[in-house]
C-alpha positions in Angstrom: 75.2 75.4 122.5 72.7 76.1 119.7 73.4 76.1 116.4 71.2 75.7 112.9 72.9 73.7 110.1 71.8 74.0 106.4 73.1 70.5 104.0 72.3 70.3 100.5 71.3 66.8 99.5 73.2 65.0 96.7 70.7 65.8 93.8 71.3 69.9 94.7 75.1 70.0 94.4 75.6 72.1 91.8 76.4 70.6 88.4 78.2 74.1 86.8 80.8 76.6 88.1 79.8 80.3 87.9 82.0 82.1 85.4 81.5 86.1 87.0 83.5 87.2 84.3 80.9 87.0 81.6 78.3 89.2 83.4 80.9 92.2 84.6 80.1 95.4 83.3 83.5 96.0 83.1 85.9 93.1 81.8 89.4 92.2 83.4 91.7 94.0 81.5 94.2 91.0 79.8 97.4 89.3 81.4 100.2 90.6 79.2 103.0 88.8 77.9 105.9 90.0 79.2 108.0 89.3 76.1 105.6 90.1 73.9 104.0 93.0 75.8 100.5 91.6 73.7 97.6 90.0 75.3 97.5 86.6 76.2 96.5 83.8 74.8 95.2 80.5 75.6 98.3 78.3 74.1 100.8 81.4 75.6 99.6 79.8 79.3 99.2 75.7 78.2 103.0 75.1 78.4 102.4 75.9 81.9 98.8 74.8 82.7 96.5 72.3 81.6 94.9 73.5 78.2 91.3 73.8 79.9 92.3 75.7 83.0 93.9 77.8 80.3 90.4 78.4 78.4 88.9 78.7 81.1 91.2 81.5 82.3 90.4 83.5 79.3 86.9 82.9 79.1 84.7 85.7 79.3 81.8 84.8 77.1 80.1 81.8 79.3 78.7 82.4 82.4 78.1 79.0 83.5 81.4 76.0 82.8 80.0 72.2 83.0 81.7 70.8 86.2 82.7 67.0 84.8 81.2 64.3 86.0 83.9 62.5 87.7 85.0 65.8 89.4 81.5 65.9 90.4 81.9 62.4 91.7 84.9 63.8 94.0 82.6 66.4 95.4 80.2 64.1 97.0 82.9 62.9 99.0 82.4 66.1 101.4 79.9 68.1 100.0 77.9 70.2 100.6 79.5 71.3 103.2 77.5 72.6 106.2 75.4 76.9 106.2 75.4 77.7 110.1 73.8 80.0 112.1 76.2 81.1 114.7 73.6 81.3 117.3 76.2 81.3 119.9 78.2 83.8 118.4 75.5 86.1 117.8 74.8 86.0 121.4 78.4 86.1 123.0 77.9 90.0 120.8 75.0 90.9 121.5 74.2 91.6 118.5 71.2 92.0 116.5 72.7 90.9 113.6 72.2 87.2 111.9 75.7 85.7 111.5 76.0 82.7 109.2 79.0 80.7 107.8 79.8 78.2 105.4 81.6 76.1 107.0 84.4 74.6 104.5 86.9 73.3 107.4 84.5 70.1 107.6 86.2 68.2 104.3 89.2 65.5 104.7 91.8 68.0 104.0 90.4 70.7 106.4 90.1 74.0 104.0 88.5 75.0 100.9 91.1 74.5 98.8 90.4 71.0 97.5 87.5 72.5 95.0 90.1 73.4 92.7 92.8 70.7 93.5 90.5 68.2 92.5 89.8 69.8 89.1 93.1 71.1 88.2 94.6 67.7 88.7 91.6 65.8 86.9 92.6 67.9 83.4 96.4 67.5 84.1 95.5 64.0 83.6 93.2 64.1 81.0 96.2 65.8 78.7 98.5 63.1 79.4 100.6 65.0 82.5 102.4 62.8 84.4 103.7 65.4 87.2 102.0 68.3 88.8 104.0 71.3 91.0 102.8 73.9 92.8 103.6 76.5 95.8 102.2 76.4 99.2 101.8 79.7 101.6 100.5 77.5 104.9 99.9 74.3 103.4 96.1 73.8 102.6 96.9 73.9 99.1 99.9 71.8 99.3 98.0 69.5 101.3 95.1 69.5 98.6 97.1 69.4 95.7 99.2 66.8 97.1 95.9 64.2 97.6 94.7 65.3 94.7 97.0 63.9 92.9 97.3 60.9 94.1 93.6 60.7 93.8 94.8 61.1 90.0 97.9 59.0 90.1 99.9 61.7 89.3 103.3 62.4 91.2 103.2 66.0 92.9 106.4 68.8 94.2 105.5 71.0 96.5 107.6 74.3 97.1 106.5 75.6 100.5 107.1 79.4 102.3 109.7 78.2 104.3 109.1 80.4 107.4 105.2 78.9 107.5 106.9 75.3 106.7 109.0 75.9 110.4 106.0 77.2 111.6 103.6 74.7 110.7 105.6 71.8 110.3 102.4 69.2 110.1 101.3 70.8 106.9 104.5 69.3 105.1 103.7 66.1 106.8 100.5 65.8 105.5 102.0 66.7 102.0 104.7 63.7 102.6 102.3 61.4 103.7 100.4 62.1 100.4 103.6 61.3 98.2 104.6 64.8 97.5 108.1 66.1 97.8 108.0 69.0 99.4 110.5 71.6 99.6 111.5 74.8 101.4 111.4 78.2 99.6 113.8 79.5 98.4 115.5 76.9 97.8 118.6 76.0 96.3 116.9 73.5 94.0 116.3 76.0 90.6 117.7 78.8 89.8 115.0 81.1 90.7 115.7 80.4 94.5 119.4 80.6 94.2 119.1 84.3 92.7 116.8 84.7 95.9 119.4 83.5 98.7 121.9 85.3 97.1 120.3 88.5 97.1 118.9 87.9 100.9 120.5 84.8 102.4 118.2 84.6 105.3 114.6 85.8 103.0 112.1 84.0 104.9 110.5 83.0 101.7 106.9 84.2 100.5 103.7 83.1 97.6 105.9 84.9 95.4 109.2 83.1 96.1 107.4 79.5 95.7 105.8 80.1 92.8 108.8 81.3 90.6 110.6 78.2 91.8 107.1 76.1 91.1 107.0 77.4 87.7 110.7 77.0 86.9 110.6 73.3 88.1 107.2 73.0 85.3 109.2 74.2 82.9 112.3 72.8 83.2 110.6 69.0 83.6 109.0 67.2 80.8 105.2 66.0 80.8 105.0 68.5 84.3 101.9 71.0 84.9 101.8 74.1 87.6 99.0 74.0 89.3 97.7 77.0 91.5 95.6 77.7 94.8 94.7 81.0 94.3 95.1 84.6 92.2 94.2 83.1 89.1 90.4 83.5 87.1 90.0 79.1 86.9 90.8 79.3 90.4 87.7 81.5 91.6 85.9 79.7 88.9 86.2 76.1 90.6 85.7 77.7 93.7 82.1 78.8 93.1 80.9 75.7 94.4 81.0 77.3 97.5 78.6 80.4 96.7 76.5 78.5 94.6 75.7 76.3 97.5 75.5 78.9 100.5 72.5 80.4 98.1 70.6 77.5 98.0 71.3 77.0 101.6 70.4 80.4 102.8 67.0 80.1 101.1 66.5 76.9 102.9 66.9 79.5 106.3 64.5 82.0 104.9 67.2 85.1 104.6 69.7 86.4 102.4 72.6 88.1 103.4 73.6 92.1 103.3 77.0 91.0 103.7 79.2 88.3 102.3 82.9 88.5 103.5 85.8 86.2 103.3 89.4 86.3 104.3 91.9 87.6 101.4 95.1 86.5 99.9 94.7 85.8 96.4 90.8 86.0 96.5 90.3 82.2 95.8 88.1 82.1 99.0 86.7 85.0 98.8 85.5 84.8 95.2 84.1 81.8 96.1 81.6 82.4 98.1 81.2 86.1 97.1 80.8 85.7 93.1 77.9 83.8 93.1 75.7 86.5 95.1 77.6 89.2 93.3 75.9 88.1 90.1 72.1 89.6 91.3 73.6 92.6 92.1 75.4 93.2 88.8 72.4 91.4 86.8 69.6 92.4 89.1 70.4 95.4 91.5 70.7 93.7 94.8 72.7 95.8 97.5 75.0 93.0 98.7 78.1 94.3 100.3 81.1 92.3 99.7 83.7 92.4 102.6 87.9 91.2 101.8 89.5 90.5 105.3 93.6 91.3 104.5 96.1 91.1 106.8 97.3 94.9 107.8 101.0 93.9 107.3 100.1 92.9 103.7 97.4 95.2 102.9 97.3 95.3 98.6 93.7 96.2 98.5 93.8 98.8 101.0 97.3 100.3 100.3 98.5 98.7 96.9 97.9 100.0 93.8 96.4 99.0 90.8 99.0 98.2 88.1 100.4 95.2 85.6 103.0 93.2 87.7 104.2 89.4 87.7 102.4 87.1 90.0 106.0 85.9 91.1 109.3 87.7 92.7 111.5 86.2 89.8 109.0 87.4 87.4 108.3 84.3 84.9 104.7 84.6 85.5 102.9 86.8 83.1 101.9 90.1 84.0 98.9 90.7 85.6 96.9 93.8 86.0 96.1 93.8 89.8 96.3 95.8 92.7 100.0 95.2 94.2 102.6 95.9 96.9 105.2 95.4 94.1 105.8 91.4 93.5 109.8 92.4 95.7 107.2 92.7 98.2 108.6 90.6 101.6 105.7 90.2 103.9 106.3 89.8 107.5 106.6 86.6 109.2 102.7 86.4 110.2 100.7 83.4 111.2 98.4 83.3 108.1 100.9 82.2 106.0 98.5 81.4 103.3 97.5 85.6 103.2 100.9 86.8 102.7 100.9 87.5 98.7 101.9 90.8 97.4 99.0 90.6 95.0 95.2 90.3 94.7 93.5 88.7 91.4 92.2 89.6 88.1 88.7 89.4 88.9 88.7 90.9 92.1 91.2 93.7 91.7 88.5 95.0 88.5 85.9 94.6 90.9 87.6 96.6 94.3 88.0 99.3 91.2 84.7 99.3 90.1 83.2 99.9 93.6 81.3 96.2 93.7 83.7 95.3 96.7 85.8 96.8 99.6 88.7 95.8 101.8 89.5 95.9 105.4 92.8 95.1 106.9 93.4 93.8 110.0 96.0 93.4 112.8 97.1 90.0 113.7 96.5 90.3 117.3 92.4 91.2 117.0 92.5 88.2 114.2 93.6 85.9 117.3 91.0 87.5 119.1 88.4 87.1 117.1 89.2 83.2 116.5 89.2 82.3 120.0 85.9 84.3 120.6 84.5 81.6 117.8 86.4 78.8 119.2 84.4 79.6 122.4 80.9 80.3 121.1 80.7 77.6 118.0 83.2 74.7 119.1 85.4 75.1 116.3 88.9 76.4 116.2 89.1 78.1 112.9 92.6 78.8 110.4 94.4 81.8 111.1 93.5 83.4 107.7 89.7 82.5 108.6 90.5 84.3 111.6 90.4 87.6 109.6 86.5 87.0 107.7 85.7 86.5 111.7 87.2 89.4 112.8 85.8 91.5 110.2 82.2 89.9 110.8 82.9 90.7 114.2 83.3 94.4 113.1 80.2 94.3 111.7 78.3 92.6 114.3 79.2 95.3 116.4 78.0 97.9 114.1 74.6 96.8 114.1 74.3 96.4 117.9 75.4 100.3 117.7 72.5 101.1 114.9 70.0 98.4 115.9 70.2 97.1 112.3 69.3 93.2 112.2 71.7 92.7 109.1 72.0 89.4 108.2 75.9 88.1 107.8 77.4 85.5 105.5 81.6 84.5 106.0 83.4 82.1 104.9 85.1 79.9 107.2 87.9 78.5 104.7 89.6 76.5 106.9 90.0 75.0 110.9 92.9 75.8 112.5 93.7 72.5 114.2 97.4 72.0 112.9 97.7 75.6 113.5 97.9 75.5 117.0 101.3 76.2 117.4 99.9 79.9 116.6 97.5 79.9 118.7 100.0 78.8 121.5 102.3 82.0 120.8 99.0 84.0 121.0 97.9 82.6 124.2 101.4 82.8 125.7 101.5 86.9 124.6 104.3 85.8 121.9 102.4 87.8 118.7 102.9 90.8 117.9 101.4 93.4 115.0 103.2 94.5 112.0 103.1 98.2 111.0 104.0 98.7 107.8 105.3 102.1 106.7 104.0 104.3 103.8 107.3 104.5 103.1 107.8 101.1 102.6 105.3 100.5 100.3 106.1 103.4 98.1 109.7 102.0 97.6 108.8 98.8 96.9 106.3 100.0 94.2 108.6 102.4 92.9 110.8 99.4 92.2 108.8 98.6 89.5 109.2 101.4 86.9 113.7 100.6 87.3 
């Protein structure tokens, strides 16, 4: 098997977060308050956040945010992580094109999500917080959040999707082991998840479901933060690092990528490794294409539309301009539990409307596909929401053998898949199935929002 690695020694980590915000033509337009119906402020979000996740939220003016030092410490742990060229890959399609992935899967807690955990748990602690929740879709940012804060000494409650919590019942575990409490949602536990059940006794639970429960709980408990994996601006921001380095690491293998693409459910991913090559083509002209990989039974950016709605199904979140299936939205019971979210972000739904970006959407079954093709070729059995920025490389790949273009490819690989494999045993057994999801459906689940 060949392969090319790219690591960044300790003195290139990167010492700032790129802010994209402050070099977009066109600025988010602002989370409302839903009282209020008036922009947002900082000290609206930090009875729910820590205060600098909230300025940093906002923050539209500085390109480039001071990563602090002992976050920076945590980093070394694990990074940089590993730029690969998928060799093996490239030659299993036959492709002329140059595949390469940044390969986040390789950290203790197996996905990218710990670049934001770490941070968002560091400034909890520096306000005084005692107690951080959050939701969970799969679990790699319950698992995340959960270490992190212990790595903080802070004491953590998880609300997990309850149909990914049956179906990936290690990711709890791992949460537990931590010293999280971890709980099913909806739940009976707050109020939120009791309106839930009693509107649809047997809801399978979704993002949205766990984070009006997640919220409720911060609010309702003294000296308690939320904390969040995805969706939000601070999010995208901590998650930079990953950009930052692949463009270091790409100029250490001589090329720089046509296309970046990612898997989507929130964009945390995907704005991390995107953002930072998106800058030279807003600042500098570059003809990048940026590639989200949705799931086609929860397709926002390909079939939602762009409008303010809550980030929650109870609707205690602000409200957030985005592209949406309506935050009622109840996704089917797919495998990439951390894709199903009725919403993308700020950040990236401005950008999918300004043209900088595209999205795809993608069956489960050629996801599956695609995963054990790269489990074959590069050794490593990757998430099922990686699966998608594979699939949709894959696409590509295929595309240039048809042109004879010798496009070079960068994805992210957010995550391994190795306490997935329950999925990959219902895939390999003919147990999985695609979703179709009617127009119709869509329409009245949108239309649900103007009652």
């Amino acid at each position: 098997m060949k392969q090319k690695k790219f690591i960044l020694q300790e003195s290139e980590l990167p010492k700032q977060w790129y802010n994209i915000q402050a070099d977009m033509v066109n600025k988010p337009m602002p989370p409302i308050h839903p009282a209020t119906k008036q922009p947002l402020t900082w000290e609206d979000l930090a009875h729910i956040f820590p205060t600098e996740c909230c300025k940093q939220e906002l923050d539209t003016e500085h390109a480039w945010i001071d990563i602090p030092e002992e976050v920076q410490e945590k980093y070394q742990y694990y990074r940089s992580t590993p730029l690969v060229r998928a060799y093996a890959l490239e030659e299993a399609l036959d492709t002329p094109a140059h595949i390469y992935f940044k390969n986040e899967s390789v950290n203790p807690l197996g996905s990218h999500k710990i670049n934001s955990a770490l941070p968002q748990c560091y400034y909890a602690k520096q306000e005084g917080t005692t107690n951080v929740t959050t939701e969970t879709g799969a679990g790699q940012w319950g698992a995340a959040l959960s270490y992190a804060a212990k790595v903080f000494g802070l004491e953590a409650a998880v609300y997990q999707v309850k149909i990914t919590m049956q179906q990936k019942p290690y990711r709890s575990l791992i949460m537990r082991t931590f010293g999280a409490a971890v709980t099913g949602s909806p739940s009976m536990s707050t109020r939120a998840g009791k309106d839930i059940i009693t509107r649809d006794p047997i809801h399978p639970g979704s993002l949205g479901t766990a984070i009006s429960e997640a919220v409720e709980l911060a609010t309702t408990t003294p000296n308690c933060k939320y904390t969040l994996g995805s969706v939000l601006n601070h999010v995208a921001l901590h998650q930079s690092i990953i950009g930052l380095e692949a463009e270091k690491q790409m100029q250490m293998a001589g090329e720089y990528p046509d296309m970046v693409i990612a898997c989507f459910g929130g964009g945390s991913n995907f704005g991390g490794i995107a953002f930072p090559f998106m800058r030279h083509n807003i600042l500098e002209g570059k003809q990048t294409e940026f590639i989200a990989a949705e799931p086609a039974s929860c397709p926002k950016l390909t079939r939602g539309q762009f409008r303010y709605d809550f980030g929650d199904e109870a609707g205690y979140t602000p409200l957030l301009p985005m592209y949406t299936l309506g935050h009622n939205f109840k996704p089917a019971n797919i495998h990439a539990g951390g894709l199903r979210y009725h919403g993308a972000g700020m950040i990236v739904s401005q950008l999918l409307k300004d043209g900088l970006m595209r999205g795809v959407d993608i069956p489960q079954l050629e996801t599956f596909e695609a995963g054990i093709l790269f489990s074959r070729t590069e050794g490593i059995i990757p998430a099922p929401e990686s699966c998608h920025a594979i699939a949709a490389t894959i696409r590509e790949a295929k595309k240039c053998k048809e042109t004879g273009e010798q496009k070079v490819i960068l994805f992210n690989l957010s995550g391994h898949g190795l306490i997935d494999m329950p999925s990959y045993d219902a895939y390999l057994n003919g147990d999985l199935r695609n979703y179709e999801l009617p127009d119709e459906v869509i329409a009245k689940n949108l239309a649900e929002l103007n009652s």
